[in-house]
C-alpha positions in Angstrom: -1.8 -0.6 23.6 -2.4 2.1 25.5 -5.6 3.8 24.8 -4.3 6.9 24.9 -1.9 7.1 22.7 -3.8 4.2 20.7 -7.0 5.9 19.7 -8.3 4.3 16.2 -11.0 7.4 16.3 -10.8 9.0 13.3 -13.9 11.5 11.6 -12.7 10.9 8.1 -14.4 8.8 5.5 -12.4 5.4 4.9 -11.1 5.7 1.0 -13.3 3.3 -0.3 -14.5 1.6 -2.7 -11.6 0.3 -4.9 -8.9 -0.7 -2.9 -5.4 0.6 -4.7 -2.7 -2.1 -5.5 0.0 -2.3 -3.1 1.6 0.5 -1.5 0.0 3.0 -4.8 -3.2 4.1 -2.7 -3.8 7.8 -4.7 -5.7 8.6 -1.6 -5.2 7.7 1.9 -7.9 5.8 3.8 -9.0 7.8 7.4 -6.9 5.7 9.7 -3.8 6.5 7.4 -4.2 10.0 7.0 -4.9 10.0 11.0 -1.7 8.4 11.5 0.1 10.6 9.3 -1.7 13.7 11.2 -0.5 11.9 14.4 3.0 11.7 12.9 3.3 15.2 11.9 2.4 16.7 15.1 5.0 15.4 17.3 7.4 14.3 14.5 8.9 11.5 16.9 12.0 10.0 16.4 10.2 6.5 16.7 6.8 5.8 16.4 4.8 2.6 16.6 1.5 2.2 14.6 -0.1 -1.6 14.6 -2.8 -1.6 12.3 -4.8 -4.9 11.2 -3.4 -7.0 8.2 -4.8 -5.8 5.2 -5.8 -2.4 6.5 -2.4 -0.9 4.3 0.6 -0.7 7.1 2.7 -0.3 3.7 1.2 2.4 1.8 1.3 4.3 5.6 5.0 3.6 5.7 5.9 4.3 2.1 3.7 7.8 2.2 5.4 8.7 5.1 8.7 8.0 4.3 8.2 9.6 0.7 7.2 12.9 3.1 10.6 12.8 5.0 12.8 12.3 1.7 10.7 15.6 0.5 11.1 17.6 3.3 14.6 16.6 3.9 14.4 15.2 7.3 15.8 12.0 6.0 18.2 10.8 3.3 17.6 7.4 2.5 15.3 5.0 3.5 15.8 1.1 4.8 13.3 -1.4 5.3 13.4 -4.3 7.2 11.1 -7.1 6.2 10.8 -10.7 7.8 11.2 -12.8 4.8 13.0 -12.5 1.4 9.6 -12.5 -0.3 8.7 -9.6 1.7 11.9 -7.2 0.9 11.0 -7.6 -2.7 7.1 -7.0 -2.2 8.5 -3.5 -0.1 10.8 -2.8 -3.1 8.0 -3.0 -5.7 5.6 -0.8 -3.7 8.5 1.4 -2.7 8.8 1.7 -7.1 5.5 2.7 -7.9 5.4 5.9 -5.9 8.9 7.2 -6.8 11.1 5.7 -4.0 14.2 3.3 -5.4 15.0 0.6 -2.9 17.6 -2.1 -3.6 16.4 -5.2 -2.2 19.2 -7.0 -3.7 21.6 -5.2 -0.8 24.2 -7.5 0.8 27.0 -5.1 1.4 29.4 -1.7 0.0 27.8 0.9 -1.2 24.1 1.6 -2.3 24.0 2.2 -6.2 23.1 6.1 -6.8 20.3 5.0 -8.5 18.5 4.0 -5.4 16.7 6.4 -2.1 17.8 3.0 0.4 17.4 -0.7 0.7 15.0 -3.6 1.9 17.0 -6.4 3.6 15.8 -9.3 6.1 15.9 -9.3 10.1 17.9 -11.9 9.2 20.3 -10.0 6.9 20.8 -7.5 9.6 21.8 -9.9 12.4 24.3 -10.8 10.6 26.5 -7.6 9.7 24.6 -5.4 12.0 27.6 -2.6 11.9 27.3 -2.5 8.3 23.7 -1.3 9.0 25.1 1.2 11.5 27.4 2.4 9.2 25.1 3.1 6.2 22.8 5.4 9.5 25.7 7.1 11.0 26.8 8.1 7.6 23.1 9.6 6.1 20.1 10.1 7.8 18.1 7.4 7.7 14.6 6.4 8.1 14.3 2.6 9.3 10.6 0.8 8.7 10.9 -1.9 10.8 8.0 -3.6 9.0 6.4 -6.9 11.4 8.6 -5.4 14.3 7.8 -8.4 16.6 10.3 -10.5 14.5 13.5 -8.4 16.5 12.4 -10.2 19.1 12.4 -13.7 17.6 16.2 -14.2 19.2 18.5 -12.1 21.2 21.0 -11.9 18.4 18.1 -10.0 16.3 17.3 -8.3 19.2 20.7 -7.6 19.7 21.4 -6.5 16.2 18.5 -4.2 15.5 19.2 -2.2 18.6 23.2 -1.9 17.3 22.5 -1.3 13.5 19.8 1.3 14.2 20.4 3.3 17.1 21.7 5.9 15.2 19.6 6.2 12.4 17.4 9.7 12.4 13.3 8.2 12.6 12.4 4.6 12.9 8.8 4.0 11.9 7.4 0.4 13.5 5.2 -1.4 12.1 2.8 -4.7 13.2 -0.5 -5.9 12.5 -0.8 -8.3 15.1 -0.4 -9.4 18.8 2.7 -9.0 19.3 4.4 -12.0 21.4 3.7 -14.1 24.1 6.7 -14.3 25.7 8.7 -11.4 27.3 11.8 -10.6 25.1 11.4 -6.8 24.7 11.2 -5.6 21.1 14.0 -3.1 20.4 12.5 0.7 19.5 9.3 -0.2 21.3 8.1 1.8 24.3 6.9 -0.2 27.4 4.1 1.5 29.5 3.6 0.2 33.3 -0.6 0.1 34.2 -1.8 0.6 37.6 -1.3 -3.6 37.8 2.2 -2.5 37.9 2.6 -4.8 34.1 4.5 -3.1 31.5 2.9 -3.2 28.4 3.6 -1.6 24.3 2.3 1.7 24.0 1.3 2.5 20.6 1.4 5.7 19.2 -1.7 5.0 17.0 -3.9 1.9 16.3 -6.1 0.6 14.3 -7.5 -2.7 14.8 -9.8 -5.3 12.5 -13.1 -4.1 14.0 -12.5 -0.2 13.2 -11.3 -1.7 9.8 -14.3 -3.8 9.5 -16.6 -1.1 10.1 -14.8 1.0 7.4 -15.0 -1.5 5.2 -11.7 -1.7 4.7 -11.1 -5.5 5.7 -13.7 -8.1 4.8 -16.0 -10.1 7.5 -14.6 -13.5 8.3 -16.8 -16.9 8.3 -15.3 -19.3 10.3 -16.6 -22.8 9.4 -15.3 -25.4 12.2 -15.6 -29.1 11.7 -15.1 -31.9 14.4 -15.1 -35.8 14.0 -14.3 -38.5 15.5 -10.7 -39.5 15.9 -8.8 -42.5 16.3 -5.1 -43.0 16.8 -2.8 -45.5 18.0 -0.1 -44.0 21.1 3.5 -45.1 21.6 2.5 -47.4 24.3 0.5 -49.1 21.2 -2.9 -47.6 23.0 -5.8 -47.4 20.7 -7.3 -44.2 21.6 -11.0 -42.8 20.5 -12.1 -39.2 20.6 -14.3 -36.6 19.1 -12.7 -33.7 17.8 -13.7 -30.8 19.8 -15.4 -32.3 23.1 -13.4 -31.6 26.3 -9.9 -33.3 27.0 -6.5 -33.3 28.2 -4.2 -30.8 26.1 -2.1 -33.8 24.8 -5.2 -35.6 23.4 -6.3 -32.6 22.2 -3.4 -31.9 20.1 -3.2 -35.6 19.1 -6.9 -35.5 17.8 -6.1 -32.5 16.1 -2.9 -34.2 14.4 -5.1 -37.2 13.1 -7.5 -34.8 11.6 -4.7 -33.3 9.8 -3.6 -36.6 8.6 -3.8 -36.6 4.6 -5.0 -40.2 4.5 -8.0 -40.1 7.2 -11.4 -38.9 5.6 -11.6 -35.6 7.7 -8.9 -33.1 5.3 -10.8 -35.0 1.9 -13.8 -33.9 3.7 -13.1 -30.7 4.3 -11.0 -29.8 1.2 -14.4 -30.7 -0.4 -16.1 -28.3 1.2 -14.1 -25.7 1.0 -14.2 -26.5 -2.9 -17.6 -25.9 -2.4 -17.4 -22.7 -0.6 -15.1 -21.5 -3.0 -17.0 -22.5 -6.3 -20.2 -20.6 -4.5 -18.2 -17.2 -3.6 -16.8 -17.5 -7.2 -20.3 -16.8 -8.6 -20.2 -13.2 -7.5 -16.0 -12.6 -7.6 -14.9 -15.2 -10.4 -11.3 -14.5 -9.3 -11.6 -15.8 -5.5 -8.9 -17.9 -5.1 -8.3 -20.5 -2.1 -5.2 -21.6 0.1 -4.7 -24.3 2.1 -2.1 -23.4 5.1 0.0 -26.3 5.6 2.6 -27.2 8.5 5.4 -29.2 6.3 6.3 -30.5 3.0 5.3 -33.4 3.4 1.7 -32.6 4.0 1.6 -30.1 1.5 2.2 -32.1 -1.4 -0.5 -34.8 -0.2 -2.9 -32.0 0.4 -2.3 -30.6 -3.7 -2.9 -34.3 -4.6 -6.1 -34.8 -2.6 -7.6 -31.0 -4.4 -6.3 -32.8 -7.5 -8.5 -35.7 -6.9 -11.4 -33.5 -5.9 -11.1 -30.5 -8.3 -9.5 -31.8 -11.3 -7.2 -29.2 -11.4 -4.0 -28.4 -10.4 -3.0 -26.2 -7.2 0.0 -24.2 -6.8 2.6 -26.1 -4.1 4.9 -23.7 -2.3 7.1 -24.8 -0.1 9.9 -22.9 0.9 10.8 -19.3 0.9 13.2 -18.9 -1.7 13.0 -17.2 -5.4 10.9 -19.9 -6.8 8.2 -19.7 -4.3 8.2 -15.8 -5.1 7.4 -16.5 -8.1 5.2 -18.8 -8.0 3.6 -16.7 -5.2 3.4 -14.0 -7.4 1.8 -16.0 -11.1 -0.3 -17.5 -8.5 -1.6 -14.1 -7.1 -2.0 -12.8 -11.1 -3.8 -15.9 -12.7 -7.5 -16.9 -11.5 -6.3 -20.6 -10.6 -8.4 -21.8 -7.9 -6.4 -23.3 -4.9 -2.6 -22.4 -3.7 -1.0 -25.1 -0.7 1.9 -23.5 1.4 4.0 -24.2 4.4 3.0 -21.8 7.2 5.9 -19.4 6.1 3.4 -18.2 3.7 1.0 -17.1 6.4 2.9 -13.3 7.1 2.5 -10.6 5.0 2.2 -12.1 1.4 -0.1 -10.1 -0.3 -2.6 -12.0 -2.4 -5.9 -10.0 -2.2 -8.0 -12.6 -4.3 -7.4 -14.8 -1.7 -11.0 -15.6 -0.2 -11.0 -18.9 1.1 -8.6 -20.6 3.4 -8.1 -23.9 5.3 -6.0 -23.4 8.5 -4.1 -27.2 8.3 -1.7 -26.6 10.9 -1.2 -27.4 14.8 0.3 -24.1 15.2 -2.0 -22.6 18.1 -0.6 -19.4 19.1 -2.4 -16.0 18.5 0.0 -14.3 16.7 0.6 -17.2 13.8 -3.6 -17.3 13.9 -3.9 -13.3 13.4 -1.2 -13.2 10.4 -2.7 -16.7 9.0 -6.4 -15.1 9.0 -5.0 -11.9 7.8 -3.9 -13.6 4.1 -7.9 -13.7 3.6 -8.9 -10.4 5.0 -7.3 -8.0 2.1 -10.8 -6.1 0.7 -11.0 -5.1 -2.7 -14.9 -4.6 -3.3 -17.2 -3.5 -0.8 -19.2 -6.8 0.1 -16.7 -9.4 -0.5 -16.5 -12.0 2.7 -13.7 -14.5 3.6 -14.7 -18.2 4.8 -11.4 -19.9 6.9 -12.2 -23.5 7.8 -10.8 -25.2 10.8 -10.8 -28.1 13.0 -13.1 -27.7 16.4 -9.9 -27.3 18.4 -10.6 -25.0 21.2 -7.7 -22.5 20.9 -8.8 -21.4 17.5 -12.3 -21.2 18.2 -11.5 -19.1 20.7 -9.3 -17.2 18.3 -12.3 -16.5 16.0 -14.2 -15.5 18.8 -11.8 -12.8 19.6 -11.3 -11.2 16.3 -11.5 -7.8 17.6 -9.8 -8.1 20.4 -6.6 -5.7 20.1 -3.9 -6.9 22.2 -0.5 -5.9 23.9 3.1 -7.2 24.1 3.6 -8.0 27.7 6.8 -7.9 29.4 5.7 -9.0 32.9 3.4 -12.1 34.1 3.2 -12.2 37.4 1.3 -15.1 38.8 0.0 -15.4 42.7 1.4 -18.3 44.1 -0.3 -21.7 43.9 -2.9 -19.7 41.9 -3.7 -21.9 39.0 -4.1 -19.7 35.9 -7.1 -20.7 33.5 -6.0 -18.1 31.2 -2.9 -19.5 30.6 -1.9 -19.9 26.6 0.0 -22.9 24.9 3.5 -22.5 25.7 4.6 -24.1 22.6 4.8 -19.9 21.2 7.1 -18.3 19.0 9.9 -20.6 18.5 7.2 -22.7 16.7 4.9 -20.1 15.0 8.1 -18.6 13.7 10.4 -21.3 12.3 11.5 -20.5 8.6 11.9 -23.8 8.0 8.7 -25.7 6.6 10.3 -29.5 6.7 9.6 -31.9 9.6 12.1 -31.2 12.2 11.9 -34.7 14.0 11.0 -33.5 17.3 8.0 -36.2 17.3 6.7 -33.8 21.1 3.6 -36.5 20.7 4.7 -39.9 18.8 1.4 -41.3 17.6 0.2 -43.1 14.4 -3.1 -42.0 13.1 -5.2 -44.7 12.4 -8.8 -42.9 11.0 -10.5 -39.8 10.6 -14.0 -38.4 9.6 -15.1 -35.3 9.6 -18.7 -33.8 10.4 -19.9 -29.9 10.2 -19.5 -28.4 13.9 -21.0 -24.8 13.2 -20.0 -21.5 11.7 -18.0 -18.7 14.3 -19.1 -15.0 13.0 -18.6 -11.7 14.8 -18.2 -13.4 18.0 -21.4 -15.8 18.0 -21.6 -19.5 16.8 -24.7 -20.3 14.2 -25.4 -23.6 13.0 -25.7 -27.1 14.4 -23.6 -30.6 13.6 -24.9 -31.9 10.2 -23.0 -34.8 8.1 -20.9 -33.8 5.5 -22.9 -33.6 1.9 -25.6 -33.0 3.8 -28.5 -30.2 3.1 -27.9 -29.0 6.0 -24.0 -28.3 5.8 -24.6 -27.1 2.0 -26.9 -24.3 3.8 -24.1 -22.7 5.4 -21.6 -23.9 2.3 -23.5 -21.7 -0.4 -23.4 -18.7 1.2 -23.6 -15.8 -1.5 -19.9 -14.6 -1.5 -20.9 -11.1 -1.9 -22.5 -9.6 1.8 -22.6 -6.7 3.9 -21.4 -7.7 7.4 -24.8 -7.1 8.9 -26.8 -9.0 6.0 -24.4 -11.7 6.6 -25.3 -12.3 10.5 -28.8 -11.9 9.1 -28.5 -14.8 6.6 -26.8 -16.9 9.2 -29.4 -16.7 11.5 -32.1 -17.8 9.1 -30.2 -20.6 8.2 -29.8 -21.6 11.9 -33.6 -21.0 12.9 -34.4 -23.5 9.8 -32.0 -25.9 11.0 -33.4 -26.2 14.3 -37.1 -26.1 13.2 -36.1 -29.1 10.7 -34.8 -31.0 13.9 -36.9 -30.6 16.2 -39.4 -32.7 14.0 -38.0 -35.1 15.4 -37.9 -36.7 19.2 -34.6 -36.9 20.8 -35.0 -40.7 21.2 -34.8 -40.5 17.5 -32.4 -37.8 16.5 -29.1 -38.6 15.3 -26.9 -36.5 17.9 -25.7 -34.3 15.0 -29.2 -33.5 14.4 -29.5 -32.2 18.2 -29.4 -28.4 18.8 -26.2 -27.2 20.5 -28.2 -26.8 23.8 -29.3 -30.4 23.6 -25.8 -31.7 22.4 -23.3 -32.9 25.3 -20.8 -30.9 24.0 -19.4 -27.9 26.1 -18.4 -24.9 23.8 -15.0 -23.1 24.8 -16.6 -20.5 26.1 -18.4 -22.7 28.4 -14.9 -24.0 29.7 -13.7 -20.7 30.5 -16.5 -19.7 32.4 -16.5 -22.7 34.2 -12.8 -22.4 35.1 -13.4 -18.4 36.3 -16.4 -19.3 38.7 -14.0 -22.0 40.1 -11.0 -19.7 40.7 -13.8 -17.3 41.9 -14.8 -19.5 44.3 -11.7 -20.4 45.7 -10.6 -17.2 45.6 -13.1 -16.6 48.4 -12.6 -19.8 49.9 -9.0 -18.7 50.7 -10.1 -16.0 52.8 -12.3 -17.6 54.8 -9.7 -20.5 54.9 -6.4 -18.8 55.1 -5.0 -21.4 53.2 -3.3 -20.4 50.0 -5.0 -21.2 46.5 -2.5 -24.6 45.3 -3.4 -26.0 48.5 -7.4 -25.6 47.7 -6.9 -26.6 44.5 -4.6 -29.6 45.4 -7.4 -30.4 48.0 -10.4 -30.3 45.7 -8.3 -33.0 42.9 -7.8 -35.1 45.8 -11.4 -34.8 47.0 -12.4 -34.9 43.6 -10.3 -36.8 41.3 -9.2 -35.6 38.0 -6.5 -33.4 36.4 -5.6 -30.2 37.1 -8.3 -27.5 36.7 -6.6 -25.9 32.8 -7.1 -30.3 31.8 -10.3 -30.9 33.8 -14.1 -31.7 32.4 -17.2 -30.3 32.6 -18.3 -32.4 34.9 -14.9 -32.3 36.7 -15.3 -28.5 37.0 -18.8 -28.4 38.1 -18.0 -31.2 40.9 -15.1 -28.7 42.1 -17.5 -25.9 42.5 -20.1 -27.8 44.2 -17.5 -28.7 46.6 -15.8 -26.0 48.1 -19.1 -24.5 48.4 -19.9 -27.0 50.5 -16.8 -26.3 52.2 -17.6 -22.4 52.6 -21.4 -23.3 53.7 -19.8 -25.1 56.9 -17.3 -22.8 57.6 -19.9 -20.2 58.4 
């Protein structure tokens, strides 16, 4: 966003403690009332105000559109949510401060009874004029709640733009990147920088480190566990990895597909320590409850038998986003069961602020799906409370959890230098996966495989932008360091607490020689493991340096880079190793030293 227009500055004290149920806040935090003061001074027809997930985008919304029903700017109000468990969340908030929304509305007139409606994106693209209608004939106010979803198709696109053109204010609303391709999002302003990229300009933003700060959001643990993988390819190769150490993208995402696997021993591994986690932070909030994101059915249902087998207890199975799973959403998010397994439909939006322990079990990879999946554990209630997400050592995600803060923009333009290679460049499997409604198998088999065995071994724990911890075996002292942390922190005593546990960690394995350490003893300095971060930087000193090279060269970067691979050997530079990487470097220096 712009930072401009975007400030999250505020001099106001955060409303805290005791966070108000949905959309009934009697008092508005300091980045609400800040936007509200935004709004009121310019009184826009459409304003755009991205503010973390759980940070209250909907009491905002609902407090400003109960101010333009009082002061008669606006008639009636319409929401439009992404899912059908959404418009009925919107409805019930809408309720308890006075405003009547039908969220029941398919068509004809709204019932007097009622100040507007909450329908789907989905709803609307598909009697967009009856939408137009309704704001050409009463002005309207149109919360266009998770706006990125009207660019999810052209036809919802399409239809947004059509239904609500006329309607008197539209209020946007998004907690998250926004998307990574360039469909424009109707109603959202596009501002160029002196790169000459358009980007969104927000009118006001307030991201997950201002919220963290405030206390308003709790501090995320991210717990990452590798392992070593074994699979068999559609050639019939047998094929051996570990879980997190540098490879091609394809073996990557087949490691991380036999991790996932219900019948290898890394998910029974880590579902028990997540048990773990969760029966620890349950000591100090005995209502913490834990969910396990899913990417089909299929695995769902084995992963509720598997926290059967290790709990004794039931978990609550959701699998599709109809009335039942509403419901069962909703007895879920009442009761003080322990574990919940859903398709990753579940991931946007649902509020269930008990939720303190999560287990990302999906290949999804794309910022946006990882922002709103994180975001279902982020909800604060109690000054202190934390949030633990477990994941595979995949290097996306880590990546991800490294850049919690980051606040990003929707780009319409991505212009790339030609021949440049891009080590920057994001998984292009995007939106059209992230955003699927569906949660069965679709049969596109993009990597057939059959995985053949799993286990699973504690990688190290991803906090505030640093990594703590070294690999330990699973059961071990070690990994039950990290695994009963107390579940009630401030953010700095938590970074504290971490680094204790790390500096006895190392001191316990340096006892030992390296002849005789077991790798996972090794500290991550001694381990031949390159972190993600590593990767990066190796991949920017090697664009860097051809970069240069090109100058003194005149030849243009694929050439270089073409040259190098033959010189070389290898993959391109976004698949290469370490090694790979460092032999590039050390070569076209050698090439610049004789050019001089």
């Amino acid at each position: 966003m712009t930072t401009t227009a975007a400030s999250s500055s505020h001099h106001l004290s955060p409303a805290f403690p005791g966070r108000a149920p949905w959309g009934t806040a009697g008092k508005l935090r300091a980045w609400q009332q800040g936007a509200m003061e935004r709004y009121l001074q310019t009184q826009p027809r459409d304003f755009l105000a991205v503010a973390t997930p759980g940070a209250g985008k909907t009491t905002f919304a609902l407090t400003l559109a109960s101010w333009l029903l009082h002061h008669h700017v606006v008639q009636q109000v319409t929401v439009v949510a992404p899912t059908e468990h959404l418009k009925k969340q919107w409805a019930e908030a809408a309720a308890r401060i006075g405003i009547k929304l039908d969220p029941e509305y398919s068509a004809g007139p709204v019932g007097k009874d009622y100040d507007g409606v909450a329908v789907t994106y989905a709803g609307v693209g598909v009697r967009p004029m009856l939408h137009r209608n309704r704001s050409e004939q009463r002005k309207t106010l149109v919360i266009l709640d998770e706006i990125h979803h009207a660019g999810d198709s052209k036809s919802w696109g399409e239809a947004c733009l059509e239904a609500f053109e006329p309607a008197t204010r539209r209020l946007a609303l998004t907690g998250t990147p926004f998307r990574s391709d360039t469909n424009p999002i109707p109603f959202v302003a596009y501002e160029e920088g002196d790169d000459g990229i358009r980007r969104s300009a927000a009118d006001y933003t307030y991201g997950y480190g201002s919220a963290l700060r405030d206390n308003v959001v709790r501090p995320v643990i991210f717990l990452s566990y590798s392992g070593n993988m074994r699979w068999r390819t559609k050639a019939g190769d047998e094929i051996e990895a570990r879980l997190g150490e540098p490879m091609t993208k394809d073996a990557v995402s087949q490691a991380w597909r036999t991790a996932l696997d219900p019948r290898g021993e890394w998910m029974p591994s880590v579902l028990r320590a997540a048990d773990q986690r969760l029966t620890e932070v349950r000591k100090s909030v005995p209502d913490a409850g834990a969910l396990v994101i899913a990417a089909d059915q299929d695995s769902a249902r084995a992963y509720a038998k598997l926290i059967r087998e290790i709990t004794g207890s039931k978990a609550t199975v959701v699998l599709s986003d109809d009335t039942g799973a509403s419901k069962r959403i909703d007895e879920f998010s009442g009761s003080d069961d322990r574990w919940m397994v859903a398709v990753r439909m579940v991931s946007e939006g649902v509020d269930v602020p008990r939720l303190a322990v999560g287990v990302y079990a999906t290949t999804i990879s794309t910022p946006l799906f990882f922002a709103q999946a994180v975001g279902r554990f982020v909800r604060s209630r109690r000054r202190g409370e934390t949030a633990s997400v477990f994941l595979p050592t995949v290097p996306d995600l880590l990546t991800f959890a490294n850049e919690m803060e980051r606040e990003r923009d929707h780009v319409l333009d991505k212009p790339k230098k030609e021949g440049e290679e891009d080590p920057y460049a994001e998984s292009e499997q995007e939106m059209d996966e992230a955003n699927r409604e569906q949660d069965e198998d679709t049969g596109e088999d993009m990597l057939p495989f059959e995985a053949l065995e799993s286990d699973a071994v504690f990688d190290r724990v991803t906090y505030n932008g640093a990594d703590f911890g070294m690999q330990a075996h699973p059961g071990s002292e070690e990994e039950q360091d990290y695994l009963g942390i107390p579940g009630l922190l401030e953010p700095d005593q938590v970074e504290l607490l971490l680094q204790k546990r790390q500096a006895r960690q190392i001191a316990h394995s340096r006892k030992k020689p390296d002849t005789e350490a077991d790798l996972l003893e090794l500290p991550a300095e001694r381990r031949p493991v390159v972190s993600h971060k590593e990767m990066m930087e190796l991949r920017r000193q090697l664009n860097n340096m051809v970069g240069a090279y090109v100058h003194q060269s005149g030849k243009p970067h694929g050439v270089i880079h073409t040259e190098l691979r033959r010189a070389c050997g290898g993959p391109p530079a976004a698949e290469a190793t370490p090694g790979q990487l460092r032999q590039r470097i050390a070569k076209v220096q050698e090439w610049a030293t004789r050019m001089r």
